[in-house]
Phi, psi and omega in degrees: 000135191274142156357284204279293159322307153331323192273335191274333152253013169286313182305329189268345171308320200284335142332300171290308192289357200255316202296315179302322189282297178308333155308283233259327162272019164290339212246347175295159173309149165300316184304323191283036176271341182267341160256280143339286175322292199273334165296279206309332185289314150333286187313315176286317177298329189302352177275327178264280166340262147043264158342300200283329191303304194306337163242058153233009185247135190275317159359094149310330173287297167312324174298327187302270339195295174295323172284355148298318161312325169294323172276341174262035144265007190255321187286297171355305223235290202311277175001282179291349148291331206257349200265283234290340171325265190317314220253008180044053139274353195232114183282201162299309179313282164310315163306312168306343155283302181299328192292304195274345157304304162345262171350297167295318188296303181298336182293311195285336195263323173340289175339281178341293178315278162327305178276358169279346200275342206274000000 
């Protein structure tokens, strides 16, 4: 798979999932819009902003540097699905998409992270 392509689906995986997230916290207690809600909204968008801030940087040590942030708002956002989980804001159905969207996302930026590292 060429480089760029790689990078052009990991963005659209992260994409689909921060769209997935805002979906799925339409449906949280009204009280969490200020808790729950709004960390996770973060937390996700932060991954892909991140992402994109991070290959806009010419620096490699800098380019590193977002995409760790990005993967720990990504460890972050799995959290806060698995809280939202446990507080039965989330059924199963939806925790288990968003988890394996996670998941692939984190496989993929890992990759990333790693070859800026070497």
């Amino acid at each position: 798979m060429k480089t760029s392509s790689f990078k052009e689906n990991l963005k659209k995986k992260m994409d689909e999932y921060v769209h997935f997230v805002y979906k799925i916290t339409l449906n949280f207690p009204k009280a969490e819009i200020y808790g729950t809600v709004s960390q996770l909204r973060r937390a996700s968008l932060s991954v892909v902003l991140n992402y994109i801030e991070g290959f806009a940087r010419r620096k490699r040590l800098v380019q590193l540097n977002f995409l760790e942030i990005s993967y720990g708002s990504l460890k972050e956002s799995k959290y806060l699905l698995h809280f939202a989980l446990i507080e039965n804001y989330l059924d199963t159905k939806d925790y288990k998409i968003a988890l394996k969207m996670a998941e692939e996302i984190g496989a993929m930026l890992w990759t990333e992270i790693s070859n800026l590292d070497k």
